[in-house]
py3Dmol code that shows the C-alpha trace and the ligand (Angstrom):
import py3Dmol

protein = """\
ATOM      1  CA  UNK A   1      -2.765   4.212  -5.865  1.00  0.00           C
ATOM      2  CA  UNK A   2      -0.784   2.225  -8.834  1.00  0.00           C
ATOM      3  CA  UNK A   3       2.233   1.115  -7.569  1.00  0.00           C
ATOM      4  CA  UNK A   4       5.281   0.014  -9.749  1.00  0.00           C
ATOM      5  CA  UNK A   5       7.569  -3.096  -9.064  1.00  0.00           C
ATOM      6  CA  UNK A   6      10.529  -2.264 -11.152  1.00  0.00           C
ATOM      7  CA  UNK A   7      13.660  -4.691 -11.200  1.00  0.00           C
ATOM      8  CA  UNK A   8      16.053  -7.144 -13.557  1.00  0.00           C
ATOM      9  CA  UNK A   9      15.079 -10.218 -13.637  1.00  0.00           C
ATOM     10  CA  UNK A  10      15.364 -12.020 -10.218  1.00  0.00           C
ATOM     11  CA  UNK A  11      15.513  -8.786  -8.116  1.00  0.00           C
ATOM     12  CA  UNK A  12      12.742 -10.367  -5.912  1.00  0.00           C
ATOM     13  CA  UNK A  13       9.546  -8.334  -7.316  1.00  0.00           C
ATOM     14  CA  UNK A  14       6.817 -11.654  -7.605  1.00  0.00           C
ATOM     15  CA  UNK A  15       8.575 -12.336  -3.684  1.00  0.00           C
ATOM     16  CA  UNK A  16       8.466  -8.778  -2.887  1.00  0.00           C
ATOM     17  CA  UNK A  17       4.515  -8.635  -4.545  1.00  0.00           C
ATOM     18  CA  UNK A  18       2.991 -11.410  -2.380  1.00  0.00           C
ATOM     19  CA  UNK A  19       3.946  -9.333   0.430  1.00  0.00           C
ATOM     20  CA  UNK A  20       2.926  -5.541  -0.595  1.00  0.00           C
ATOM     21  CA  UNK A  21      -0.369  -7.537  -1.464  1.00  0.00           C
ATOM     22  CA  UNK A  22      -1.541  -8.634   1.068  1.00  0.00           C
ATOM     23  CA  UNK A  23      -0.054  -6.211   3.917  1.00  0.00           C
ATOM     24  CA  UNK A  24      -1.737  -3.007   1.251  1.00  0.00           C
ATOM     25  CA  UNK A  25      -4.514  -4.619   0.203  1.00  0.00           C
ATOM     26  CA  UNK A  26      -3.962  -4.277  -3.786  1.00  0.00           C
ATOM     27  CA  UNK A  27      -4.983  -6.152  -6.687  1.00  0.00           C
ATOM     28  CA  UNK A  28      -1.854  -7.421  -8.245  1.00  0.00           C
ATOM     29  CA  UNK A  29      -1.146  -8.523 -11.921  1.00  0.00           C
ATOM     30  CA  UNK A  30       1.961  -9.504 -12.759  1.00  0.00           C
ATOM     31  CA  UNK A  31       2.395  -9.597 -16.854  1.00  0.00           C
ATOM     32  CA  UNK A  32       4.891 -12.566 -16.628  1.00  0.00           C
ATOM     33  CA  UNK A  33       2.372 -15.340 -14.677  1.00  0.00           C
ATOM     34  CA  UNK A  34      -0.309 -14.072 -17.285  1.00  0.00           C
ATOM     35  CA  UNK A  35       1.304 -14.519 -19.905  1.00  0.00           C
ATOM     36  CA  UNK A  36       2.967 -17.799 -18.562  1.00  0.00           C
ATOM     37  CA  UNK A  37      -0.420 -19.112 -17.752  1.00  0.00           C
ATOM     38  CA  UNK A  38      -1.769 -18.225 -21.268  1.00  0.00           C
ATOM     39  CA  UNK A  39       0.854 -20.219 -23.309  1.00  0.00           C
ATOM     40  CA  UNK A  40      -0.319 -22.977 -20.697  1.00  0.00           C
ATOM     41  CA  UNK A  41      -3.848 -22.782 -22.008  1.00  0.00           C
ATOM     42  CA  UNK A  42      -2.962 -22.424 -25.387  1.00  0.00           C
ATOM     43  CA  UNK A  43      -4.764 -18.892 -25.706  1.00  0.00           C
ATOM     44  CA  UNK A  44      -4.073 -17.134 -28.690  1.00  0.00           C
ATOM     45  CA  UNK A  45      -2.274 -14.496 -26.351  1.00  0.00           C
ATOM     46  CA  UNK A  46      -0.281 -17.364 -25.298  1.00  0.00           C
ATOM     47  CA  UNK A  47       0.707 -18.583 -29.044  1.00  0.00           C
ATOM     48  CA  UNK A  48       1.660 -15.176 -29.578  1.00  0.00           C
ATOM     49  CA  UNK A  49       4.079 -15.154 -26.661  1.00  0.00           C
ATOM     50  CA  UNK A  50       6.009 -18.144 -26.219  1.00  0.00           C
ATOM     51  CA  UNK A  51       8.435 -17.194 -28.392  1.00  0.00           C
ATOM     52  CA  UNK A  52       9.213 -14.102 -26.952  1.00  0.00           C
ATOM     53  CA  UNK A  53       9.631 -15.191 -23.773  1.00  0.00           C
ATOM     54  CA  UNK A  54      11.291 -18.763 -24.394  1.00  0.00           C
ATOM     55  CA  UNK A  55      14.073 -16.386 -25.992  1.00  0.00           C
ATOM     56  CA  UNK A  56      14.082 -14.213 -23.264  1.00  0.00           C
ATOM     57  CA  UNK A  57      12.674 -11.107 -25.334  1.00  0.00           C
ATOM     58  CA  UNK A  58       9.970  -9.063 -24.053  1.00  0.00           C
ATOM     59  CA  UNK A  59       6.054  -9.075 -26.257  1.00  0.00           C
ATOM     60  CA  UNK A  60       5.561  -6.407 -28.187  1.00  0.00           C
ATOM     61  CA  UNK A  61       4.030  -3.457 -26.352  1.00  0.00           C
ATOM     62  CA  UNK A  62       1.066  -3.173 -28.160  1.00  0.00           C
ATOM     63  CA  UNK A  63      -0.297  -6.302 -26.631  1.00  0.00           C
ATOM     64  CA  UNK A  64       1.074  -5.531 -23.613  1.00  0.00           C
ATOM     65  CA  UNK A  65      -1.141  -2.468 -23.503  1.00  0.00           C
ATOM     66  CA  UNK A  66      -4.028  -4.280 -24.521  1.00  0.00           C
ATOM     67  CA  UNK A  67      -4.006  -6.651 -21.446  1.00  0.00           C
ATOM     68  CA  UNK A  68      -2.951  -3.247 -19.255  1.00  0.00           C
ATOM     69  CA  UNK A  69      -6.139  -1.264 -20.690  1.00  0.00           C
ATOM     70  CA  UNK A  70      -8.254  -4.410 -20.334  1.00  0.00           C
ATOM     71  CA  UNK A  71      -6.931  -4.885 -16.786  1.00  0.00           C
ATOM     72  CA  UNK A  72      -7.012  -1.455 -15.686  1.00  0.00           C
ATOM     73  CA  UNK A  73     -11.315  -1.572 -16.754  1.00  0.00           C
ATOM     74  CA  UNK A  74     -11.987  -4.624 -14.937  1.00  0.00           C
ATOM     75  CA  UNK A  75     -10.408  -3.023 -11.577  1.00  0.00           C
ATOM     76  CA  UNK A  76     -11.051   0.810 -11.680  1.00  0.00           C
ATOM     77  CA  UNK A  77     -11.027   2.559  -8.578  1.00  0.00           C
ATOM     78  CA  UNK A  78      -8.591  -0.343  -7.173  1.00  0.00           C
ATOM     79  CA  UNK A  79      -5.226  -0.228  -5.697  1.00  0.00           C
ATOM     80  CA  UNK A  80      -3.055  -1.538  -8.260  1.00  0.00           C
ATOM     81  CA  UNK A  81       0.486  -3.241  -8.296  1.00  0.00           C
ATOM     82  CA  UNK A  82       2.121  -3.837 -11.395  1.00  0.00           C
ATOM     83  CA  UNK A  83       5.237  -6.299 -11.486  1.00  0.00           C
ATOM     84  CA  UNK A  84       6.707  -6.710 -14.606  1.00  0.00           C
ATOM     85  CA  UNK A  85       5.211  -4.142 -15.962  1.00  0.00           C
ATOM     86  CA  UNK A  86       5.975  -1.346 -17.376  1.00  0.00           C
ATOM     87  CA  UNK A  87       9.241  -2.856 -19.114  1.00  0.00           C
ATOM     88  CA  UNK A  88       9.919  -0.154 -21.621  1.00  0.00           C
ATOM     89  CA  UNK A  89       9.800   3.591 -21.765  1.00  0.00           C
ATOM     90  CA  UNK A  90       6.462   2.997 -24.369  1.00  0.00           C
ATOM     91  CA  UNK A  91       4.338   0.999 -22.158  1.00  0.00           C
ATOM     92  CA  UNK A  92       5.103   3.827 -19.727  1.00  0.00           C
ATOM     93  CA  UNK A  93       3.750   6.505 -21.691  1.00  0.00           C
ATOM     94  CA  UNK A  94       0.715   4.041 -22.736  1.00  0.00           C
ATOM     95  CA  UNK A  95       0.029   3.670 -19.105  1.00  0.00           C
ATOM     96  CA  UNK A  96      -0.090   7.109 -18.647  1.00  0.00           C
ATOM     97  CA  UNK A  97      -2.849   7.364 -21.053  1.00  0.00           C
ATOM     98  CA  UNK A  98      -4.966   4.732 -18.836  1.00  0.00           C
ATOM     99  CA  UNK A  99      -4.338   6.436 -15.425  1.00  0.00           C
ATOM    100  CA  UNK A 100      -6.468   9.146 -15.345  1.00  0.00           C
ATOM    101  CA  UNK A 101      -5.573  11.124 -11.902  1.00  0.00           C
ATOM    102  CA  UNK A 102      -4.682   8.167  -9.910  1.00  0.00           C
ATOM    103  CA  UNK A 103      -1.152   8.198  -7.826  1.00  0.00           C
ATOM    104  CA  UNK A 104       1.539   6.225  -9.009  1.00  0.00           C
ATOM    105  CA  UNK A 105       4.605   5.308  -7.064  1.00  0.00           C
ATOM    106  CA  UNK A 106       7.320   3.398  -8.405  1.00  0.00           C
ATOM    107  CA  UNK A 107       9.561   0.910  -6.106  1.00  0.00           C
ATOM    108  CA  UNK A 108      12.838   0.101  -7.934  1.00  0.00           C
ATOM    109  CA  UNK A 109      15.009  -2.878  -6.691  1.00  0.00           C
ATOM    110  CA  UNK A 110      18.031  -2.192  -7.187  1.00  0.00           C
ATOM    111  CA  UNK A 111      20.787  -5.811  -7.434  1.00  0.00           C
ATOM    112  CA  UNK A 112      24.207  -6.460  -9.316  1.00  0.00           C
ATOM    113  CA  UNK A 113      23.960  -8.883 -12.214  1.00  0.00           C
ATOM    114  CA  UNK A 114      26.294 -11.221 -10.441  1.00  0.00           C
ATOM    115  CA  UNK A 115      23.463 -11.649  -8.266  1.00  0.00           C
ATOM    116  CA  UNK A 116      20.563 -12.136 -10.488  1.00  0.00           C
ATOM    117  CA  UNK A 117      22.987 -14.763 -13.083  1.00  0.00           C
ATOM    118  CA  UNK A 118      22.878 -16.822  -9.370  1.00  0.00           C
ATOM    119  CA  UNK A 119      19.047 -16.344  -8.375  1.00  0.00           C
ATOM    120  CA  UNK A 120      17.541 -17.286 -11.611  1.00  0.00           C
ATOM    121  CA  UNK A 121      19.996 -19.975 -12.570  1.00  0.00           C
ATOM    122  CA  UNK A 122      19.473 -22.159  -9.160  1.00  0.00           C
ATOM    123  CA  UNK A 123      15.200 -20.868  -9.416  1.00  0.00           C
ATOM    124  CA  UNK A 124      12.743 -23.229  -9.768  1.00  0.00           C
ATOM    125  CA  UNK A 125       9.023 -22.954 -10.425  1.00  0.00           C
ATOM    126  CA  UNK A 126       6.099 -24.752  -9.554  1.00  0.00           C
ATOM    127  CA  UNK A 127       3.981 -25.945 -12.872  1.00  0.00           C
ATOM    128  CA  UNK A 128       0.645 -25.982 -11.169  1.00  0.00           C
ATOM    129  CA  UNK A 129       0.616 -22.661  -9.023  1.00  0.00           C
ATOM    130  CA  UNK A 130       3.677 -20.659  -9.835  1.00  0.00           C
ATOM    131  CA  UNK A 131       5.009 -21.222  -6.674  1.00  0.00           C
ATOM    132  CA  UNK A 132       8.849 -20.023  -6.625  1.00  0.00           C
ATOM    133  CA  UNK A 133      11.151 -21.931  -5.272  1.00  0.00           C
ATOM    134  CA  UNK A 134      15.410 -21.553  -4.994  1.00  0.00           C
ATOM    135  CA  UNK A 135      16.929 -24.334  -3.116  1.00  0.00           C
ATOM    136  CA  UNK A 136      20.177 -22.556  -3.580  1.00  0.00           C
ATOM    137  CA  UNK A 137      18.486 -19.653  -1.187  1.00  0.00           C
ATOM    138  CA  UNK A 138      17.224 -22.104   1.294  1.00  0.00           C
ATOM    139  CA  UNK A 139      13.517 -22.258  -0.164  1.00  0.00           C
ATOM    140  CA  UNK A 140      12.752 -25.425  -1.180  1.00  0.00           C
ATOM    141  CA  UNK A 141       9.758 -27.442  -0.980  1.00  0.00           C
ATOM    142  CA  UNK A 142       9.470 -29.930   2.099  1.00  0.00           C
ATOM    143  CA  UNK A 143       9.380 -33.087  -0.599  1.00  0.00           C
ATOM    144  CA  UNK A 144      10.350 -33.508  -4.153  1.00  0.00           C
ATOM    145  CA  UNK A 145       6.824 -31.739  -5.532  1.00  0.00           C
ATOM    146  CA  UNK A 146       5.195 -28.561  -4.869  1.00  0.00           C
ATOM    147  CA  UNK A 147       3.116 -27.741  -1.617  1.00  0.00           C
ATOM    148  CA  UNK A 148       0.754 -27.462  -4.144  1.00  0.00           C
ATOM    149  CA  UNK A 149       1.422 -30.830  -5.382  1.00  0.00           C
ATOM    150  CA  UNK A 150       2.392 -29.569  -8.885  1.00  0.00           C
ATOM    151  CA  UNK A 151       5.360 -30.545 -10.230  1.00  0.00           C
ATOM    152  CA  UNK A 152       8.449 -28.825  -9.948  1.00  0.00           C
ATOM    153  CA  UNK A 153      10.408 -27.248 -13.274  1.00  0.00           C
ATOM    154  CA  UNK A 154      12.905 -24.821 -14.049  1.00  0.00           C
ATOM    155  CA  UNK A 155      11.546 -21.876 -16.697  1.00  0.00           C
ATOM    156  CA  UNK A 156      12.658 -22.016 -20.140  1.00  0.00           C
ATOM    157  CA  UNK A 157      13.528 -18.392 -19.712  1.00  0.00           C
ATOM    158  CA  UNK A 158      15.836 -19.354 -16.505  1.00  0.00           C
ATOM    159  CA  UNK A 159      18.376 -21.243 -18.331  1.00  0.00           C
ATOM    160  CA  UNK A 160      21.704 -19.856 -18.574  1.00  0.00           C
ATOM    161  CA  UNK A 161      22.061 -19.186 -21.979  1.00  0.00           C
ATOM    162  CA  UNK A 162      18.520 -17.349 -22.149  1.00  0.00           C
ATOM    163  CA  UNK A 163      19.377 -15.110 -18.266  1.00  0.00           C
ATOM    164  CA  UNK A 164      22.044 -13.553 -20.185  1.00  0.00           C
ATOM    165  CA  UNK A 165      19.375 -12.236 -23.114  1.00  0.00           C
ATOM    166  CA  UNK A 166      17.012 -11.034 -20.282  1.00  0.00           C
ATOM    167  CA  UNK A 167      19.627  -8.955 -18.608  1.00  0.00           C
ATOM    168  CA  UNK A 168      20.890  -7.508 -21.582  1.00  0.00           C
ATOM    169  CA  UNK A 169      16.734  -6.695 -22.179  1.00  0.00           C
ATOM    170  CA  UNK A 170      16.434  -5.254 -19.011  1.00  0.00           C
ATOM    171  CA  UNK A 171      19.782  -2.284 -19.318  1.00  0.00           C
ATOM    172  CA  UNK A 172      18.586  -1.570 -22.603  1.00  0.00           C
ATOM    173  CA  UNK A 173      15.077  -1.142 -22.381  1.00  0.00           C
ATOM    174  CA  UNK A 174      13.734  -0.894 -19.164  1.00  0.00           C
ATOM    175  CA  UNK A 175      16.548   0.418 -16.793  1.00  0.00           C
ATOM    176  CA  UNK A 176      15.607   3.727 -19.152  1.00  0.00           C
ATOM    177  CA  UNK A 177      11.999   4.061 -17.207  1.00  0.00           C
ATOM    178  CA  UNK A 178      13.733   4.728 -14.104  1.00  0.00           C
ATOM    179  CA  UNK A 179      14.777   7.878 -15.581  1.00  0.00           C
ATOM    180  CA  UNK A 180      11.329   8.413 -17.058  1.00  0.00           C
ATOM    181  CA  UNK A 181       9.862   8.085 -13.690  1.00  0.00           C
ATOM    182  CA  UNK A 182      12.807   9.350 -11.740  1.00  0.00           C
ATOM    183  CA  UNK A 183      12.379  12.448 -13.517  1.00  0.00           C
ATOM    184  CA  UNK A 184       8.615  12.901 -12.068  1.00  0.00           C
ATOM    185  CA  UNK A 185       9.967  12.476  -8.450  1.00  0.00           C
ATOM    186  CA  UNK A 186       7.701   8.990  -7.967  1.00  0.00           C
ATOM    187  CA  UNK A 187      10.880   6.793  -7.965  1.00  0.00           C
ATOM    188  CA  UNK A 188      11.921   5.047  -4.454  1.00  0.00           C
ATOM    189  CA  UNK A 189      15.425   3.270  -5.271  1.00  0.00           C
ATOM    190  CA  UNK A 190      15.221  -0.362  -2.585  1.00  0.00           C
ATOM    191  CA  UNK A 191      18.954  -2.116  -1.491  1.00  0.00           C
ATOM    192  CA  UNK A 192      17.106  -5.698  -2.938  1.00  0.00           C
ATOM    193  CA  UNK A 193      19.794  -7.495  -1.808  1.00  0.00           C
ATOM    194  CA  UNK A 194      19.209  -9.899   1.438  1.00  0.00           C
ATOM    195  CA  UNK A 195      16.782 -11.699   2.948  1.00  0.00           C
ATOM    196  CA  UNK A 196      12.886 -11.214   1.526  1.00  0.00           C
ATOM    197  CA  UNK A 197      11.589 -10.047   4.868  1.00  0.00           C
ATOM    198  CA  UNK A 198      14.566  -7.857   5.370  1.00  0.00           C
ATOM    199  CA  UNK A 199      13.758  -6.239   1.754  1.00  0.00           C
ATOM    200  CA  UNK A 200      10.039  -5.662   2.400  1.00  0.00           C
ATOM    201  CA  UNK A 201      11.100  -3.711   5.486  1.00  0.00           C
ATOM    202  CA  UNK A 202      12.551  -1.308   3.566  1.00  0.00           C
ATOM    203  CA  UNK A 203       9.765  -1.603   0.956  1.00  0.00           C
ATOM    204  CA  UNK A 204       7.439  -0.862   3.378  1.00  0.00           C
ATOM    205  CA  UNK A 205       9.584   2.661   4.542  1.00  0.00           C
ATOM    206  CA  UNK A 206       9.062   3.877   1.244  1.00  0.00           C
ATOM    207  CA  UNK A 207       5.883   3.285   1.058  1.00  0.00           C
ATOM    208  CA  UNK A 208       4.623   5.481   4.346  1.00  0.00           C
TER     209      UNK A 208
END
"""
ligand_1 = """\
23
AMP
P 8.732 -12.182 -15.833
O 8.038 -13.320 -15.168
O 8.230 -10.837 -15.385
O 10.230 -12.293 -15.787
O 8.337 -12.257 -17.385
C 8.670 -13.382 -18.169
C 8.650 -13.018 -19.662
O 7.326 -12.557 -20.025
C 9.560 -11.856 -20.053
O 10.899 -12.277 -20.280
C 8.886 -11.367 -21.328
O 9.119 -12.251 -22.414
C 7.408 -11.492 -20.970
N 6.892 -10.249 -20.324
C 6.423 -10.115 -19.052
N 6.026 -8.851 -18.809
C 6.257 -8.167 -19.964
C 6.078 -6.814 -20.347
N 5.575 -5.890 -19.497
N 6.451 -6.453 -21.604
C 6.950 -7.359 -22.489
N 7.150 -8.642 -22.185
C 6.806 -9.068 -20.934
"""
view = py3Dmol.view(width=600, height=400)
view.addModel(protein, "pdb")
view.setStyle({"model": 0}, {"cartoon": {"style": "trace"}})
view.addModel(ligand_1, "xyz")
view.setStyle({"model": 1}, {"stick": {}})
view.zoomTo()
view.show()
């Protein structure tokens, strides 16, 4: 099965992913940590990125594709679960193209922007492992650093000015995929408000 997170920014889908992971047994990619951890390295994926996403604006789907076909080789036969991808109605359709007969199911989690301006602006991240943190949520680390020991940052992408880009990204060009997927009958709408545990409850419902 290929199962979709779909949300805005901050609706919970890398909390949300951890725990569909492990409780379903999937392989997980999320586009956002790859792509994070190849402007890390310095890849030439990564140079190609940063911009994008230090603006807040999403890669052009071509490469997107190419990491989805590349992805979707190296783990056929797998459970999948995207998150954070697809983000437009192209890379959709493209993914169509790579799925051959396999299931998909799309989880959508559904949040006001209110909420997701206070999420991301109050998230921080850990440097080393990606660990998410949001002290204004109650989960923060037990010292100043990481468990990890990495050090603790907030994303370019997370700062106000740039949250306000990435919602205005997400209406416009990827709220139209839960249409495109609505229209197949593969769509499950999730309340993502509350707490993470409460959330995957209901995840988990539509997912029997
Ligand atoms: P995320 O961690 O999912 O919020 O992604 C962070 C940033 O990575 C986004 O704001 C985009 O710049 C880029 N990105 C991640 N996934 C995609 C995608 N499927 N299509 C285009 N850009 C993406």
């Amino acid at each position: 099965m290929i199962l979709i997170l779909l949300g805005a920014p901050g609706a919970g889908k890398g909390t949300q992913a951890e725990r569909i992971k492990a409780h379903f047994d999937m392989q997980h990619l999320s586009t956002g940590d790859l792509l994070r951890a190849a402007v890390k390295e310095g890849s030439e994926l990564g140079k190609l990125a940063k911009d994008y996403m230090d603006g807040g604006k999403l890669v052009p789907d071509d490469v997107i594709l190419g990491i989805i076909n590349d992805y979707m080789k190296a783990n056929e036969g797998a459970g999948i679960l995207f998150d954070g991808f697809p983000r437009t109605v192209a890379q959709a359709e493209g993914l169509d193209g790579f799925l051959k007969d396999a299931e998909v199911k799309v989880v959508s989690l559904e949040i006001e922007d209110e909420v997701v301006i206070n999420r991301l602006s109050s998230r921080r991240s850990c440097r080393a492992c990606g660990r998410v943190y949001n002290p204004a949520l109650g989960i923060k680390p037990a010292g100043d650093a990481c468990e990890c020991g990495g050090e603790i940052y907030q994303r370019d992408d997370d700062r106000s000015e740039t949250i306000a880009n990435r919602l205005n990204i997400f209406h416009t060009q990827t709220e139209p995929i839960i249409e495109f997927y609505g229209a197949r009958k593969v769509l499950y709408k999730v309340n993502g408000n509350g707490a993470p545990d409460e959330i995957f409850k209901r995840v988990k419902e539509t997912l029997v």
